[in-house]
C-alpha positions in Angstrom: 53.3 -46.0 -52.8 51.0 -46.7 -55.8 47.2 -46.0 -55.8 44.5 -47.2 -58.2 42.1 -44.8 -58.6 38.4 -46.7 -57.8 37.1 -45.2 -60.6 39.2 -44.6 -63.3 41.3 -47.8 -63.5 44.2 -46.5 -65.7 44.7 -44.1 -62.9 47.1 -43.6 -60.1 49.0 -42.0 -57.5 52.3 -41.6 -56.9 53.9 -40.1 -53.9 53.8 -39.9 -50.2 50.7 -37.1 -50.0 48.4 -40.1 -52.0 45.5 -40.2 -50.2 44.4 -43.3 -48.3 40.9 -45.0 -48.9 39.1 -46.3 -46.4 41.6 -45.2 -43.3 40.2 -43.8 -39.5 42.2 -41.2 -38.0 44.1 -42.2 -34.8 42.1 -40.2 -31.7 44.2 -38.1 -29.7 43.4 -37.0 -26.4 43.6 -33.1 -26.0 44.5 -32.4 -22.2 41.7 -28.9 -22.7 38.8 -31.7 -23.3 40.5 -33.6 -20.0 39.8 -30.4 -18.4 36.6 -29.6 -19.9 35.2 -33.0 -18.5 36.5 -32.4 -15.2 35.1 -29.3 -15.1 31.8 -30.7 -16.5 31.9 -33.3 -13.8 32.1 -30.6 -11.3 29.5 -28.9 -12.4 27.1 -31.7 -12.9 28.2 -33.0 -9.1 27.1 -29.3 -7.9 24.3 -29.3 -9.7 23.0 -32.7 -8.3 23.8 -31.3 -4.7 21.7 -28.5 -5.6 18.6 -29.7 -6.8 18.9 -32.4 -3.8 16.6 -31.2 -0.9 18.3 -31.3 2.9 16.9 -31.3 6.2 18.6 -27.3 6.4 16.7 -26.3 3.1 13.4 -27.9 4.2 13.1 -26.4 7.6 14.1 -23.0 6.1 11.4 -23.4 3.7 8.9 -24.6 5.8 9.7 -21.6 8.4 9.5 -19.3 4.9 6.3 -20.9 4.1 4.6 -20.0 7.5 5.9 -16.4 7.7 4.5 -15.7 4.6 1.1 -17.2 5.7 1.3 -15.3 8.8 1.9 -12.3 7.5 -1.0 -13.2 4.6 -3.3 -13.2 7.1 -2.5 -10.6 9.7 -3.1 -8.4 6.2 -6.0 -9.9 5.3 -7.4 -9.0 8.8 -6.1 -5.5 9.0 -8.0 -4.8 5.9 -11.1 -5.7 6.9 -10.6 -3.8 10.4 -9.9 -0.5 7.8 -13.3 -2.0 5.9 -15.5 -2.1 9.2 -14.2 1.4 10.5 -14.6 2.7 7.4 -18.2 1.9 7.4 -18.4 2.5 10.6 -17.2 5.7 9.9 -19.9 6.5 7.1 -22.8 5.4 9.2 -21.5 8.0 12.0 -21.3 10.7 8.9 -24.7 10.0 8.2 -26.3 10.4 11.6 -24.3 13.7 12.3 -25.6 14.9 8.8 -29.3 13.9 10.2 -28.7 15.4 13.7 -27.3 18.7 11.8 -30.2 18.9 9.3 -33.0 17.9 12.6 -31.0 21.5 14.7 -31.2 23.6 11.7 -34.8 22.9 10.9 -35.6 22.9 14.5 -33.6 26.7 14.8 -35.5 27.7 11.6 -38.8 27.0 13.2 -38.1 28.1 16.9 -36.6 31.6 15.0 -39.8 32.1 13.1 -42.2 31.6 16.1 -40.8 34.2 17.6 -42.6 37.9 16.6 -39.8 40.5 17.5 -42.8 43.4 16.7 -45.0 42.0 19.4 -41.9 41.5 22.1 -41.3 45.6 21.2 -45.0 46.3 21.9 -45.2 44.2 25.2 -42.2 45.4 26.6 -43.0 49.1 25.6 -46.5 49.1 26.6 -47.2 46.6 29.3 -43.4 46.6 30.9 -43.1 50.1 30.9 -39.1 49.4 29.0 -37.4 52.7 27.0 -34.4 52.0 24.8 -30.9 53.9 27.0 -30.5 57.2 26.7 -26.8 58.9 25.7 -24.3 57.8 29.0 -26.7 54.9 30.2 -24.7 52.2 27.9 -21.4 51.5 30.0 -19.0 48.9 28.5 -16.2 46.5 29.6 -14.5 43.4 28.4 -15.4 40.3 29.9 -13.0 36.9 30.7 -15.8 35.2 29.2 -17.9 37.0 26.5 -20.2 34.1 26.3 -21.6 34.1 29.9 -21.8 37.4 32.2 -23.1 37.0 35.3 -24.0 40.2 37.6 -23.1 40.1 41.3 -23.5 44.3 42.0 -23.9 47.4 40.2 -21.5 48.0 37.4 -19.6 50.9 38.4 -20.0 54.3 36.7 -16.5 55.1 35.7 
């Protein structure tokens, strides 16, 4: 085989590794890119099923969808049953700190109206009352130190 080079025209080739001009390789079919494509079908096909919406999917959605707003709401409503009692809460703090200030100052008052030097001098003068002598104090534990309530005499010993 004999090639004239294009561009030098004195040129040539001999030989069977001479390069042809202007040739397209023959394709040949690999049997890995047969597989590849299968696989790619495969894939493709699965894909398609996936993205396709079913009656199954749907209702699963749909029963997802409503949980979730359920459960959205039922939140939603416990909080603001924590918010009312909350306030509620605060409002009751505020009247017990009222009622507690309203005993104190009425203690306060009803402690200084009473003169413990005049209820000596009555008792003393116009009652006729002497503090107990040495023996006269007798004492005993009671069920109830808070109430006593005399029936009889205490006894002596």
């Amino acid at each position: 085989m004999i090639l004239v080079n294009p561009r030098n025209e004195g040129y040539y080739i001999e030989g069977n590794t001479a390069r042809q001009l202007n040739t397209v390789p023959e394709r040949i079919e690999r049997p890995e890119r047969r597989q590849e494509r299968e696989v790619n079908e495969k894939v493709s096909r699965n894909q398609r099923r996936a993205r396709a919406f079913d009656l199954k999917y749907t209702a699963c959605l749909m029963v997802a969808t409503v949980f979730l707003f359920v459960s959205c709401v039922n939140m939603l409503s416990i909080q603001s049953d924590i918010t009312e009692q909350r306030r509620q809460i605060a409002a009751l703090e505020s009247t017990l700190n009222e009622l507690t200030d309203n005993n104190n100052e009425t203690s306060k008052r009803l402690e200084s109206s009473v003169d413990l030097t005049k209820i000596y001098t009555v008792a003393t003068t116009e009652l006729g009352m002497v503090y107990p002598k040495a023996g006269q104090v007798v004492s005993y534990e009671a069920s109830n130190p808070d109430y006593v309530k005399q029936y009889k005499d205490v006894p002596t010993e």
